[in-house]
N, C-alpha and C positions, 0 to 999 in steps of 0.2 A: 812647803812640800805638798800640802793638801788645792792649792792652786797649781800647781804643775801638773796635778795627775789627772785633771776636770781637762784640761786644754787639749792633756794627750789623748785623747777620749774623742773630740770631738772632731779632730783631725783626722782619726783615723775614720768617722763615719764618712765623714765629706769624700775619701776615696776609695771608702766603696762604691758606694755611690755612684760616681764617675766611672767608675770598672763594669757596673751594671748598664750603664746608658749605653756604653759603647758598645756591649755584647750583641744588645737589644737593637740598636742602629746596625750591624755586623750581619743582621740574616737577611738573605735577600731569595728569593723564590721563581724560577724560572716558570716562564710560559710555559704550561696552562695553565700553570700555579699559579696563587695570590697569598700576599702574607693575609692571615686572622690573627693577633694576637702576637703569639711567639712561633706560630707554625702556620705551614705552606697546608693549605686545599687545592684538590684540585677544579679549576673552573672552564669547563670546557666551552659554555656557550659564551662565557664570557660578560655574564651578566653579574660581576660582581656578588654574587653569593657562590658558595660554596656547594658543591653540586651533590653531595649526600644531604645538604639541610633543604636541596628542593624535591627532594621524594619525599618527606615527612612535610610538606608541607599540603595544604587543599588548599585547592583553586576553586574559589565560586563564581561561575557565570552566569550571569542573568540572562534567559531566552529572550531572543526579543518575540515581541506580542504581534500576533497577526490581527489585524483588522478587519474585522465581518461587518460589513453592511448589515445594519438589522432592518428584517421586512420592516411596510410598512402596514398595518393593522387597520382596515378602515372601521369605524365605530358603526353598529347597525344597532336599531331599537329593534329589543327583542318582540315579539309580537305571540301572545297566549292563544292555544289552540283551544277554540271551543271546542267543548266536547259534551256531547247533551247530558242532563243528568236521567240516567236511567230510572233511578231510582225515587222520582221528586213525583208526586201524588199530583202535581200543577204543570205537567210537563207541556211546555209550549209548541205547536208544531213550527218549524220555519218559517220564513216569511216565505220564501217560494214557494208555498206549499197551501194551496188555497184548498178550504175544507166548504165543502158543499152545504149550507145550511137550509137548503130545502125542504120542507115538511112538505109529508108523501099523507094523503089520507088512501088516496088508491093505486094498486100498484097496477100499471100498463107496460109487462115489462119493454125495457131501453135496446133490449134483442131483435132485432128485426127480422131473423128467424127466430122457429121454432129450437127450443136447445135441446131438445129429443123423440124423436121421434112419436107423430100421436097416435095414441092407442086406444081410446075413446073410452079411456078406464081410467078411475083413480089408484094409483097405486102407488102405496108405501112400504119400503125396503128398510126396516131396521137390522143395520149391520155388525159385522160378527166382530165388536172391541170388548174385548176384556176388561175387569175389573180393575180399575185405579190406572186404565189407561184412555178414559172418558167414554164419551159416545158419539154415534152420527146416526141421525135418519135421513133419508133420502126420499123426497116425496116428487112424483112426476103427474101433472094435472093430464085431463084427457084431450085436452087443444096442444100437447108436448113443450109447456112450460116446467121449471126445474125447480122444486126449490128443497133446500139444506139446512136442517136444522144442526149445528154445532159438528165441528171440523174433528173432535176427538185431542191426543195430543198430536205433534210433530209428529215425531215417528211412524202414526199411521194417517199423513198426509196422505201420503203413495197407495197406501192401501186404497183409502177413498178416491184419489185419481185414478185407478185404477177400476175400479168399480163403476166410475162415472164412463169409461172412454169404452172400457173394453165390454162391460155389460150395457151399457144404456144409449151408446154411441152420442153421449152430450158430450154441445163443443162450449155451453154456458151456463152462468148458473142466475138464472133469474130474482131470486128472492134467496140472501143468503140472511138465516136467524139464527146471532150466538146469545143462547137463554142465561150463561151468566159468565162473568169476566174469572174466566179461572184456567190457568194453563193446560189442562185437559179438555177442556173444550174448544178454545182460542189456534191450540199449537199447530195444529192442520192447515191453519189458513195459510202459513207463510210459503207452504209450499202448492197451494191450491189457485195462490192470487196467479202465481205466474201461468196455468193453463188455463183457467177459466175468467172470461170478464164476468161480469158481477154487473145486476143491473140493478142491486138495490140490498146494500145491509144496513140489519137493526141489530141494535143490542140495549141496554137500562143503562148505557151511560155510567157506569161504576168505573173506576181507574184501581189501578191494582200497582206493585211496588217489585216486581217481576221482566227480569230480561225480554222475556217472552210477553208481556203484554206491549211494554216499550215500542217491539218492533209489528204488531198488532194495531196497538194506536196509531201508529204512524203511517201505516199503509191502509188500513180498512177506513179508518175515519175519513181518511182522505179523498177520498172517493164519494159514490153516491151512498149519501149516507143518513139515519133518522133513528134519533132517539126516542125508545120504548119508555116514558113515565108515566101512563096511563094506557087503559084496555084499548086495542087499537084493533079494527078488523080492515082487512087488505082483499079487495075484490078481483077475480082473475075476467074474463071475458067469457070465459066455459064454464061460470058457473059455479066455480070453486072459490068459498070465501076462508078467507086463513085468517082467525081471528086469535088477536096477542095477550093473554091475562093478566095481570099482576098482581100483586099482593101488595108489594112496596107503595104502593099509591096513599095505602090507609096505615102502613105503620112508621114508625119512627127509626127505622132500623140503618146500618148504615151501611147496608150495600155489598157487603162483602161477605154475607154467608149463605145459605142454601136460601133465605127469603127475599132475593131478590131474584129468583129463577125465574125467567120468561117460560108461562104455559102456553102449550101449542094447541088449537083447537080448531081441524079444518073439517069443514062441512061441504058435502056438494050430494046434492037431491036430497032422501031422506038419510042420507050413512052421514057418521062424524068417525073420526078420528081423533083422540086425546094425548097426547104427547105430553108427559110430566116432568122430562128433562131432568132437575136434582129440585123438584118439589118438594120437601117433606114435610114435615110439625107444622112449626104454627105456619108457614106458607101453604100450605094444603087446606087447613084449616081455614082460609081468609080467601082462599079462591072457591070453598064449596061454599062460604057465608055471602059470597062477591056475583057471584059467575054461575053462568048457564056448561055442566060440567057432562049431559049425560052422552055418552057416544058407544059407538058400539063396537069398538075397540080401543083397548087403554095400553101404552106402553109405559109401565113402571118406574118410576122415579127412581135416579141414582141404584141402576143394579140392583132393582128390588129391598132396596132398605128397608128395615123393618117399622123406623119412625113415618113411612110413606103406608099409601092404600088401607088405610085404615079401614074398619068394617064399614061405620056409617059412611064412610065416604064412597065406596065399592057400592055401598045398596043405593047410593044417589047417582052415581054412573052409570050401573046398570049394565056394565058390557058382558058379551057373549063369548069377546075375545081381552087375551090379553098376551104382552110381551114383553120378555126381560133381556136388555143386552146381556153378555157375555157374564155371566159369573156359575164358576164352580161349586154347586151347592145354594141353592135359596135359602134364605134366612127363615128359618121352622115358622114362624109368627106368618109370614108373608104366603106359604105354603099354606098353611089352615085358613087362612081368613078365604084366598084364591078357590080352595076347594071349597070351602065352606060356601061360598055364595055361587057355587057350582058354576066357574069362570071355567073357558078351556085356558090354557095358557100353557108359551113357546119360549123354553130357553135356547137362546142363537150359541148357547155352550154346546148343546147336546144335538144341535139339527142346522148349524150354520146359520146365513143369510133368511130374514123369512118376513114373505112378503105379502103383504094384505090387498086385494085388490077388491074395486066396488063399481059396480054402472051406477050407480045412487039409488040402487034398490036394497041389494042385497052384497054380502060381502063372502069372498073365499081366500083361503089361504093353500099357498105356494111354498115351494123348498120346506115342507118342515113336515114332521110327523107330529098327529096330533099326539096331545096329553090329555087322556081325560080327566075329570076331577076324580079325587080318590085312587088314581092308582098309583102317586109318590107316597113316600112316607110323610106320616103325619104323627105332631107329637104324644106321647104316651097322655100325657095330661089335657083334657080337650074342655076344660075350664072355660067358660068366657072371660073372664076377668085377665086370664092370662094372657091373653092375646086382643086386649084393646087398651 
C-alpha cells in the first residue's frame, strides 16, 4: 500500500508540469510587443528592450575632445635691470659718463661772456630763504662774473632762477660753491643745471645716502668739477679773489656734520666779505685758529645759530656789517653778542633781499632798513658767561 501511494505522487507532478510548459509556450505577443517573461512589453523602436525600462535608463556619452594646437613658447634669458643704488655711499657714475678730474688752482671762467652785466662794483645779494629750507648767496664781481654759493633746497631752485634771470639778467653761472653736501643746500641745483651752464663747481667731496644727493652726484660732479680738501683761493681777472677755508683739513671728523662747511671769504681792494654758510662749534673754532677771518661784512652761519658768531670770534672779524638769512626771530644769545660788539645787522625776514655792495673802498647796503644795535630786544640777564 505504502509503495502505491509514493508512485501516485509522482505521476501526478510530472503533469503538471507538462500543463505548465504548454501554457508558457501558448502566449504569444503581437507587433510592437515582445514576450519578457510571461508578458508582452511594448517595443516600439524595436530594439529588444521594453520601452518603459528605456526611460529609467541613463545614457552616458562621452564628448569627443577637440584638439588645440598649443602655441609655441620660445625660451628668452631673462635679463636684470640695473638699477643704480641710490643709497650706496660708493655710488659709481656710468661708464658714459666721463667725470672731469682737473684740478683748478685759478678760476678763468669757461664763459666766454660776461654772465651779468658789469657794474664795476662788487656785490653780494643774500636771499630771502627761510629757516630749514637752506640758503643761497649770490655774488656778482665787477668785470660781470657770477658766482653762487649753495642752491638752498629744490623747491626754491625757481626762486633763485628767478632772481638770477629776472633781477641780474645772468645767462651763467661762473663759479658754482656747495659749502656742504646736505639736501638744503644741494636741492636748487637740479633745477638750476638745466638754465645755467656752470663753468666750475666745488664742494669737500662728502657723499651722503639721500635721493637728492644721488641725482646731485650725478650731474654736478660730472661736469667741470674740483674737490675742496684744503684752503683753496680762486683768482678772478677784476681783481676779486674768493678764497675757500676749511676746517676738515686738520680734524678727523667724518664729513657729514656742520664741520665740514666750506667758508667763503672774498676780498677785492681793501673790502672782504665773510660767508659762514653752516660754520658753527668747533668748525668756527678751527677756521679763527686756521685762517685770515677779518672782513667787513659777516653773513651768519646757519640762520644765525646760536653755537656760530661767538664773541671772540666777532671781536676777530671785526665787521661793521652783518646778515642773517631768513629766520623769524634770532636766537637771544646771537642778538646780544651782534649788539654787544655794536655790529649793524639785516634780517632778509624783516627787510627781504639785502644786498652789500663795494668799489674796494668802502661798503653800502641796498633793499633793507638799517638795525641799529640796541634797538631789538635784548635779554633780561646780560651776564657774560651766558652768552659765550
Amino acid at each position: 500500500m505504502k509503495l502505491l501511494h509514493t508512485s501516485t505522487l509522482v505521476v501526478l507532478l510530472a503533469v503538471l508540469l507538462l500543463a505548465g510548459c504548454n501554457q508558457i509556450s501558448e502566449t504569444n505577443c503581437d507587433h510592437p510587443y515582445i514576450l519578457v517573461g510571461t508578458s508582452c512589453c511594448l517595443d516600439v523602436n524595436e530594439n529588444s528592450v521594453c520601452d518603459d525600462h528605456e526611460e529609467n535608463m541613463l545614457v552616458l556619452v562621452e564628448p569627443e575632445m577637440e584638439i588645440v594646437d598649443e602655441p609655441v613658447v620660445e625660451e628668452t634669458e631673462e635679463v636684470e635691470e640695473e638699477i643704480p643704488d641710490y643709497f650706496s655711499q660708493t655710488y659709481q657714475a656710468p661708464v658714459d659718463e666721463v667725470v672731469d678730474e682737473k684740478q683748478y688752482d685759478v678760476v678763468d671762467t669757461v664763459i666766454e661772456e660776461t654772465s651779468v652785466p658789469a657794474s664795476g662794483m662788487l656785490k653780494m645779494h643774500i636771499l630771502d630763504i627761510e629757516n630749514s629750507r637752506g640758503q643761497s648767496v649770490v655774488v656778482e664781481t665787477p668785470s660781470g662774473d657770477l658766482i653762487l654759493i649753495d642752491t638752498a633746497m629744490k623747491t626754491y631752485g625757481s626762486v633763485i632762477e628767478r632772481f638770477l634771470k629776472g633781477s641780474l639778467n645772468a645767462n651763467a653761472i661762473d663759479l658754482l660753491i656747495i659749502s656742504s653736501i646736505d639736501d638744503n643746500l644741494i636741492g636748487g641745483y637740479d633745477i638750476l643745471r638745466t638754465e645755467f651752464p656752470v663753468g666750475l663747481l666745488v664742494d669737500n667731496g662728502a657723499v651722503s645716502n639721500t635721493f637728492q644727493y644721488y641725482k646731485y652726484d650725478m650731474y654736478a660732479r660730472s661736469g667741470n668739477y674740483d674737490k675742496i680738501d684744503q684752503d683753496s683761493v680762486f683768482e678772478f681777472d677784476d681783481g676779486v679773489n674768493v678764497e675757500l677755508l676749511v676746517s676738515y683739513d686738520t680734524l678727523s671728523q667724518s664729513k657729514m656734520d656742520s664741520t665740514d662747511s666750506i667758508v667763503v671769504r672774498i676780498t677785492y681792494g681793501d673790502v672782504a666779505y665773510l660767508i659762514m654758510t653752516d660754520c658753527v662749534g668747533i668748525c668756527e673754532t678751527e677756521i679763527l685758529n686756521t685762517a685770515e677771518v677779518k672782513a667787513d661784512v659777516i653773513v651768519l652761519a646757519d640762520h644765525g645759530d646760536a653755537d656760530g658768531a661767538k664773541a671772540n670770534f666777532l671781536d676777530t672779524v671785526a665787521p661793521k656789517y652783518a646778515s642773517v638769512a631768513k629766520i623769524k626771530g634770532l636766537p637771544a644769545k646771537t642778538r646780544y653778542r651782534l649788539d654787544n660788539a655794536g655790529i649793524k645787522w639785516y634780517n632778509t625776514f624783516d627787510y627781504g633781499i639785502v644786498t652789500f655792495s663795494t668799489d674796494g673802498t668802502s661798503v653800502s647796503v641796498d633793499n633793507a632798513k638799517l638795525v641799529d644795535p640796541g634797538s631789538l630786544y635784548k635779554p633780561e640777564v646780560k651776564t657774560a658767561d651766558k652768552y659765550y
